[in-house]
VEXMI-651036 format. One record per atom (N, C-alpha, C, O, CB): residue number from 1; residue in one letter; atom name; x, y, z. Coordinates in pm, whole numbers, always signed. Each point is the difference from the previous one (the first is absolute). Glycine has a CB too. Example, Ala and Ser with C-alpha at 12.3 -4.5 7.8 and 13.67 -1.06 7.14 Angstrom:
# residues 2
+-----+-----+------+--------+--------+--------+
|   n | res | atom |   east |  north |     up |
+-----+-----+------+--------+--------+--------+
|   1 |   A |    N |  +1319 |   -569 |   +780 |
|   1 |   A |   CA |    -89 |   +119 |     +0 |
|   1 |   A |    C |    +90 |   +120 |     +0 |
|   1 |   A |    O |   +104 |     -2 |    +66 |
|   1 |   A |   CB |   -293 |   -115 |    +59 |
|   2 |   S |    N |   +154 |   +222 |   -197 |
|   2 |   S |   CA |    +82 |   +119 |     +6 |
|   2 |   S |    C |    -77 |   +109 |    +73 |
|   2 |   S |    O |    +51 |   +111 |    +17 |
|   2 |   S |   CB |    +67 |   -174 |   -232 |
+-----+-----+------+--------+--------+--------+
//
This chain:
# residues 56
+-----+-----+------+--------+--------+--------+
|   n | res | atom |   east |  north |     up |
+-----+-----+------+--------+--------+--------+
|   1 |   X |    N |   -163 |  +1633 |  -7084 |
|   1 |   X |   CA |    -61 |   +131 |    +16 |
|   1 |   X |    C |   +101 |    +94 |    +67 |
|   1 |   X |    O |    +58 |    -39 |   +101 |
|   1 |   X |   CB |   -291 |    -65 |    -86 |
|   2 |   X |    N |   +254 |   +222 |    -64 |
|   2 |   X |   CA |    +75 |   +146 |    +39 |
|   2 |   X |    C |    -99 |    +54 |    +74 |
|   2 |   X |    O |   -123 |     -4 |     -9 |
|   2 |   X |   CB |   +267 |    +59 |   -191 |
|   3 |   X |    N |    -63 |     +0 |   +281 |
|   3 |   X |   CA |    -32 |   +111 |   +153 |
|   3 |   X |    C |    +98 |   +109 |    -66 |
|   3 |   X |    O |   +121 |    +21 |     -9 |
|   3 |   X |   CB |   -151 |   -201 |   +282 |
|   4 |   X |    N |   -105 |   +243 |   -320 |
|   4 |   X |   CA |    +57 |   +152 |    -42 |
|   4 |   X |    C |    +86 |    +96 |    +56 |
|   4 |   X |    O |    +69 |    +85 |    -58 |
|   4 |   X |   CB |   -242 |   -107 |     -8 |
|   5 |   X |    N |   +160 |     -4 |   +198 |
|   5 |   X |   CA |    +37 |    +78 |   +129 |
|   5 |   X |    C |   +147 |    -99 |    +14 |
|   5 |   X |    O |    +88 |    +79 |    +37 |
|   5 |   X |   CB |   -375 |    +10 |   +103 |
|   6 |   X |    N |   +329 |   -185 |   -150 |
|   6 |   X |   CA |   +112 |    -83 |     +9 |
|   6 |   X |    C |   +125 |    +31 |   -115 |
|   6 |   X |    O |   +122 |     -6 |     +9 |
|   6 |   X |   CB |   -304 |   -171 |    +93 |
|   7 |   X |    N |    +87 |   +212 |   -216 |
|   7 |   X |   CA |    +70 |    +18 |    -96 |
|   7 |   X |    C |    +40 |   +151 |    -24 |
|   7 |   X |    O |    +95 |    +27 |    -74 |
|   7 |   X |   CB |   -198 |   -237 |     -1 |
|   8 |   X |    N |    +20 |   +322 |   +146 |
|   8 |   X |   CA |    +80 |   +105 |    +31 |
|   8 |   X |    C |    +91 |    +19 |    +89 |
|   8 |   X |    O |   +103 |    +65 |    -23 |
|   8 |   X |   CB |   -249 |     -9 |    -49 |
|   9 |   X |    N |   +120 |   -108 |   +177 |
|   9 |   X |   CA |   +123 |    -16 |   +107 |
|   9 |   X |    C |   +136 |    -16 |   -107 |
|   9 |   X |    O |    +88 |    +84 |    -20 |
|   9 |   X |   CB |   -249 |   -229 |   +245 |
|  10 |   X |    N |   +148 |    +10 |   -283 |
|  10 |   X |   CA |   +126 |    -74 |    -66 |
|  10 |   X |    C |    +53 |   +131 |    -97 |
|  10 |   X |    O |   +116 |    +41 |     +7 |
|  10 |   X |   CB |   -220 |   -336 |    -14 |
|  11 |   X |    N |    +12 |   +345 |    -72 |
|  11 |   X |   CA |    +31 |    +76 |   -133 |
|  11 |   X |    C |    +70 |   +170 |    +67 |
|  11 |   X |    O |    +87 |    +71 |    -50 |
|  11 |   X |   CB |   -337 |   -223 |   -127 |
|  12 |   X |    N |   +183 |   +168 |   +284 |
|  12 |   X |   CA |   +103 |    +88 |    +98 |
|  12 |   X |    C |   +121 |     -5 |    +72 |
|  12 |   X |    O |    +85 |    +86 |    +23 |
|  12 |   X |   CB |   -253 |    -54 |    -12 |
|  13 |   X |    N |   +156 |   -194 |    +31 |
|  13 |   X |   CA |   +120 |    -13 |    +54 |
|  13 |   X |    C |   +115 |    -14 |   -107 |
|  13 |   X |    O |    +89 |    +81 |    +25 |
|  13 |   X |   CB |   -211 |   -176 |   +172 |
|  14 |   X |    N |   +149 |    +11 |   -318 |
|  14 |   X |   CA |    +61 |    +32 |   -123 |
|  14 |   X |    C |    +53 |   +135 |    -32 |
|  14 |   X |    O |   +121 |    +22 |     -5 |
|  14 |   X |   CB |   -258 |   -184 |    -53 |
|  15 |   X |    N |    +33 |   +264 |    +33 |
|  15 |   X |   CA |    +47 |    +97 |   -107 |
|  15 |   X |    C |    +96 |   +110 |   +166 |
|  15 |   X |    O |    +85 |    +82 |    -33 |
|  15 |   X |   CB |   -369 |    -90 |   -259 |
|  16 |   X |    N |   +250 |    -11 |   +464 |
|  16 |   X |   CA |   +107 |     +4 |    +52 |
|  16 |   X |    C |   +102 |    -26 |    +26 |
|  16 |   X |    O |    +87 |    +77 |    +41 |
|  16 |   X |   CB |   -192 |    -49 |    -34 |
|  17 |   X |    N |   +116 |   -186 |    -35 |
|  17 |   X |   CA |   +118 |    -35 |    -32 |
|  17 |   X |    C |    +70 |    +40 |   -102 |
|  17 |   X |    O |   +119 |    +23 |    +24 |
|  17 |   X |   CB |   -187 |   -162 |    +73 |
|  18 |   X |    N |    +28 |   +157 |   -213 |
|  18 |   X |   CA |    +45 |    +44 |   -104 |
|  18 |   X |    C |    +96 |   +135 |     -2 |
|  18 |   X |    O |   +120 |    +23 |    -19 |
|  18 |   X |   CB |   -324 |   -147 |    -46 |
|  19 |   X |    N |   +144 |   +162 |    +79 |
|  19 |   X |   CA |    +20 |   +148 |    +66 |
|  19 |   X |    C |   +164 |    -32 |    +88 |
|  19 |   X |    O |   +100 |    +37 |    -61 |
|  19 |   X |   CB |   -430 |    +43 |   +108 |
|  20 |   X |    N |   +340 |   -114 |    +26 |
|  20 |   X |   CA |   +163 |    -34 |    +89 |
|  20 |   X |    C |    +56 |   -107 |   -116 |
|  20 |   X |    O |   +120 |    -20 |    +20 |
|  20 |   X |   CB |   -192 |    +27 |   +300 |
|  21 |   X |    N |    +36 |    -62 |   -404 |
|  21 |   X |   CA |    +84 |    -78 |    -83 |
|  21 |   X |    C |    -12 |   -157 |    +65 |
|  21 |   X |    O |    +57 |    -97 |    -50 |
|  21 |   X |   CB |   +115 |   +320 |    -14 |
|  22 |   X |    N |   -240 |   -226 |   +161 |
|  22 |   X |   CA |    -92 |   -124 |    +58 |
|  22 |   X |    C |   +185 |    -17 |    +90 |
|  22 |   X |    O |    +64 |   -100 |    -32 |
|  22 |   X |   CB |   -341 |    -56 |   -215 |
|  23 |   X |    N |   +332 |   +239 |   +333 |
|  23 |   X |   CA |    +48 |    +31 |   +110 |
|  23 |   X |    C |    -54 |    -24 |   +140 |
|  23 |   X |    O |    -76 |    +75 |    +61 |
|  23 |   X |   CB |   +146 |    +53 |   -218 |
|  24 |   X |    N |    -22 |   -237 |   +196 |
|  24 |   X |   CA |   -140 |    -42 |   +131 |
|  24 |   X |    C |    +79 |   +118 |    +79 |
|  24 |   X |    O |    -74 |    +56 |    +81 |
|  24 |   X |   CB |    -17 |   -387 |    -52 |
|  25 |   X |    N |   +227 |   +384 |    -31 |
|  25 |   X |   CA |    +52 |    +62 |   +113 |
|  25 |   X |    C |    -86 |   +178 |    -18 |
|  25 |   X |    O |    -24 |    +79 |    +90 |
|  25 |   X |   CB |   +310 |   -267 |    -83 |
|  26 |   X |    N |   -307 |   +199 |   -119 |
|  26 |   X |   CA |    -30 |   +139 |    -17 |
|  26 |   X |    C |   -179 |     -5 |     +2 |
|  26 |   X |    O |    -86 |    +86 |    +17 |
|  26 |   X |   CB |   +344 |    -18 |   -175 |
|  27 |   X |    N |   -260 |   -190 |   +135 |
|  27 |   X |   CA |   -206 |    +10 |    +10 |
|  27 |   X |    C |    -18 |    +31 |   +157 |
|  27 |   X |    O |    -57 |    +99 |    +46 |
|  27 |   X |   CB |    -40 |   -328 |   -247 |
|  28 |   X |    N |   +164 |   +116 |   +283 |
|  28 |   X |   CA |    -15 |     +7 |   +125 |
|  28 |   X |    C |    +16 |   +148 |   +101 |
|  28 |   X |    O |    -62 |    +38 |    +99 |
|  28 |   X |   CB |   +133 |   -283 |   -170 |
|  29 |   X |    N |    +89 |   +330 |    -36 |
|  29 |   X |   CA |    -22 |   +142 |    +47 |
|  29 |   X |    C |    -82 |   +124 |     +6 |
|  29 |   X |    O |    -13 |    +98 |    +75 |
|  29 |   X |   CB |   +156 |   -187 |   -110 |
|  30 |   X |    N |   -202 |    +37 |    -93 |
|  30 |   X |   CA |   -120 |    +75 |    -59 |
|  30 |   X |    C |   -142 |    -10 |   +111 |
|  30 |   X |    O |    -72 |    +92 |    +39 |
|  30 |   X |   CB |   +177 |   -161 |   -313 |
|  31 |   X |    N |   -111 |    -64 |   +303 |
|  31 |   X |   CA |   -142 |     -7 |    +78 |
|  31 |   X |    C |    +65 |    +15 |   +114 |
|  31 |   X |    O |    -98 |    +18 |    +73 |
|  31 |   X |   CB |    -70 |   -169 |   -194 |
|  32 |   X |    N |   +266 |   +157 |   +198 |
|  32 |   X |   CA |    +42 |    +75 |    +75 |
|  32 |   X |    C |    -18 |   +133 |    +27 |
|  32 |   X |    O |    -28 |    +39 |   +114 |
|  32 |   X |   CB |   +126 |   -186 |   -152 |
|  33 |   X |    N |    -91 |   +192 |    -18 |
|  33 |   X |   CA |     -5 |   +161 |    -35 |
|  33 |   X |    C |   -150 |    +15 |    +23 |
|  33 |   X |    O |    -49 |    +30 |   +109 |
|  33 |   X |   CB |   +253 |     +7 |   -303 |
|  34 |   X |    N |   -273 |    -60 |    +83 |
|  34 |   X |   CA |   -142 |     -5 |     +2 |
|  34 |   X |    C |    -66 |    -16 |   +138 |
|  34 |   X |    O |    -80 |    +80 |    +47 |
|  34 |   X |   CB |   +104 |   -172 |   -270 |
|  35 |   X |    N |    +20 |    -25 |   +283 |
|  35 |   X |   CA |    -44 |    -15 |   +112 |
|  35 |   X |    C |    +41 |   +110 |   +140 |
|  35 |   X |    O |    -59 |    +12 |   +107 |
|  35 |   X |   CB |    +57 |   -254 |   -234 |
|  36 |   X |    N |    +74 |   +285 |    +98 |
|  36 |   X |   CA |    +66 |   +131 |   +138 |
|  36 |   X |    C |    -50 |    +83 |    -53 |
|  36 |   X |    O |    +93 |    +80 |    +12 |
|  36 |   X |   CB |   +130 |   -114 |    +79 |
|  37 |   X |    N |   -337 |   +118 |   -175 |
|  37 |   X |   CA |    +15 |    +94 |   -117 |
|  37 |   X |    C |   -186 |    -46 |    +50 |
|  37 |   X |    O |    -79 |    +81 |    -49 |
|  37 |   X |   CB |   +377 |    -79 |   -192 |
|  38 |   X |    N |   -336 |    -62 |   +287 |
|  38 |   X |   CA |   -193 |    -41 |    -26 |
|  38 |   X |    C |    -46 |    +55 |   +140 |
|  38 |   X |    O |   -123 |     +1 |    +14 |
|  38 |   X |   CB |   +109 |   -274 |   -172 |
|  39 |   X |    N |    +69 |   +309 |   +240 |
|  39 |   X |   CA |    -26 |    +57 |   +136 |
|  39 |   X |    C |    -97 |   -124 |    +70 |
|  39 |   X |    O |    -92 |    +37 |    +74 |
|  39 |   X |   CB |   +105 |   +253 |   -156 |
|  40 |   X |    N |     +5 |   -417 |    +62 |
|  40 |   X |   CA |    -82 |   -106 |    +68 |
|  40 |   X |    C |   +170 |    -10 |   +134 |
|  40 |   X |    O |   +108 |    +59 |     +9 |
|  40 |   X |   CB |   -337 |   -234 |   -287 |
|  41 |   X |    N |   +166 |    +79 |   +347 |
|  41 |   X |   CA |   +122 |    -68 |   +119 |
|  41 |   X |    C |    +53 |    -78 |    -32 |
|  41 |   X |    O |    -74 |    -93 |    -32 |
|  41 |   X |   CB |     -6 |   +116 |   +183 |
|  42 |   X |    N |   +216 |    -49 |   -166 |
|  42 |   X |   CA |    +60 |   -143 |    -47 |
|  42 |   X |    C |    +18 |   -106 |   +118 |
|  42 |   X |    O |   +109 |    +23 |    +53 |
|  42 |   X |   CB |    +26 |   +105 |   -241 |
|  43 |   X |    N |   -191 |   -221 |   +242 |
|  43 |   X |   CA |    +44 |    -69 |    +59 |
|  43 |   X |    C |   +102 |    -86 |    -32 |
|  43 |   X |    O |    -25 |    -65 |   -101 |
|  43 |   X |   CB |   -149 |   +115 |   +165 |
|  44 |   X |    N |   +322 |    -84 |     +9 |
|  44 |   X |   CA |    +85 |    -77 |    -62 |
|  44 |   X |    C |    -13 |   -140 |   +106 |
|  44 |   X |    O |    +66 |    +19 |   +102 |
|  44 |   X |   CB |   +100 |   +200 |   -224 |
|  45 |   X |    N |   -221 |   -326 |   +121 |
|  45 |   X |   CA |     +3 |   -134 |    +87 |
|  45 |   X |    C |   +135 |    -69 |     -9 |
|  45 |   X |    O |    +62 |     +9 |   -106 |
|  45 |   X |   CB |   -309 |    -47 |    +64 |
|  46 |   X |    N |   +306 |    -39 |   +159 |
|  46 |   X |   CA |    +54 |    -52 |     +2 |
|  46 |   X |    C |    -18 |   -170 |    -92 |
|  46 |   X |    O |    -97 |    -61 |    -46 |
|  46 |   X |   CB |   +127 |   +264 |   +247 |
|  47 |   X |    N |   +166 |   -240 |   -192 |
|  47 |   X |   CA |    -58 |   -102 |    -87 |
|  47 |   X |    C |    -33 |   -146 |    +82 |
|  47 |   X |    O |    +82 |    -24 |    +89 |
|  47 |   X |   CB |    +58 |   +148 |   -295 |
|  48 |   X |    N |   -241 |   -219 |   +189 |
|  48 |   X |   CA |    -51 |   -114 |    +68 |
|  48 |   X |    C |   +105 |   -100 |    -30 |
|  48 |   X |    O |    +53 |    -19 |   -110 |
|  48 |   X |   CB |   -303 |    +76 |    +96 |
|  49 |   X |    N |   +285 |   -151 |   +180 |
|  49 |   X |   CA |   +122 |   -102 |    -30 |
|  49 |   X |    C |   -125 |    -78 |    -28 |
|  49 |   X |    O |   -120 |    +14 |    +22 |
|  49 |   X |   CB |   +380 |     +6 |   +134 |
|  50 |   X |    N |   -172 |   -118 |   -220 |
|  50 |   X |   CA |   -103 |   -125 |    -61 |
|  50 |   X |    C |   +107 |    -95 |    +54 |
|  50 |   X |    O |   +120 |    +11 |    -24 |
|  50 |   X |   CB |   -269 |    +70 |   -229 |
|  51 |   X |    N |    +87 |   -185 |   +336 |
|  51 |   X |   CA |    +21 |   -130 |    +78 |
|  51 |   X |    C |    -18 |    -62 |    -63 |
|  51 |   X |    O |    -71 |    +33 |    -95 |
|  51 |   X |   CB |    +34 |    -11 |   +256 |
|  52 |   X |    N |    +99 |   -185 |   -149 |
|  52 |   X |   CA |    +18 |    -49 |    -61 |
|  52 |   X |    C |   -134 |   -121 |    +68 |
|  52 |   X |    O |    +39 |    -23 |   +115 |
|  52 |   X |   CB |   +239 |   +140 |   -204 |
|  53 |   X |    N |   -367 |   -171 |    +73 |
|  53 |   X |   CA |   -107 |   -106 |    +12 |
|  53 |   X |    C |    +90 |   -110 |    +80 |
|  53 |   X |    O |   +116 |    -35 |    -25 |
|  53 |   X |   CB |   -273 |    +88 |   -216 |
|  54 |   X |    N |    +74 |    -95 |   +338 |
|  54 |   X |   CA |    +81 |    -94 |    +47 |
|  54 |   X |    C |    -69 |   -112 |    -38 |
|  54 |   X |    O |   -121 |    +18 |    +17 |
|  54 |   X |   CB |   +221 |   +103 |   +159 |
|  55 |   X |    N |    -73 |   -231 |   -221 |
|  55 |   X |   CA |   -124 |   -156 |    -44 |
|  55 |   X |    C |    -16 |    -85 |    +81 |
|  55 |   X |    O |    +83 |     +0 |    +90 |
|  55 |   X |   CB |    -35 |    -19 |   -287 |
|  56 |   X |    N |   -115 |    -48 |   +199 |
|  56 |   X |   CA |     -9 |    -99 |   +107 |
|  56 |   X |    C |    +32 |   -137 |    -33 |
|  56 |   X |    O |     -6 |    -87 |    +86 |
|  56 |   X |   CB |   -153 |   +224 |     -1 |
+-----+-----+------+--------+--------+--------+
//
C-alpha cells in the first residue's frame, strides 16, 4: 500500500533535483537560499562526539 502523501514528497523531491541536474552541491545551495529567504530562525547546533562504548 502507497501513502499518497509519501509519494508526493518523493515526486517533489525528484523533479528538484532535476532541476540542478541532480547536483547535491547546487540542490544544497538552493535550499540554502530558500531557507535565509523564509524569515523563520535558523538554528545552527553543534556537532555531537560519539564515544566509543566501553564492554565489559
Amino acid at each position: 500500500m502507497r501513502d499518497p502523501i509519501v509519494e508526493s514528497v518523493r515526486e517533489a523531491r525528484a523533479e528538484h533535483a532535476k532541476k540542478f541536474n541532480y547536483n547535491l552541491h547546487e540542490i544544497c545551495e538552493d535550499l540554502r537560499s530558500k531557507q535565509k529567504g523564509c524569515g523563520h530562525e535558523v538554528v545552527s547546533l553543534p556537532p555531537k562526539r560519539i564515544t566509543k562504548a566501553t564492554g565489559s
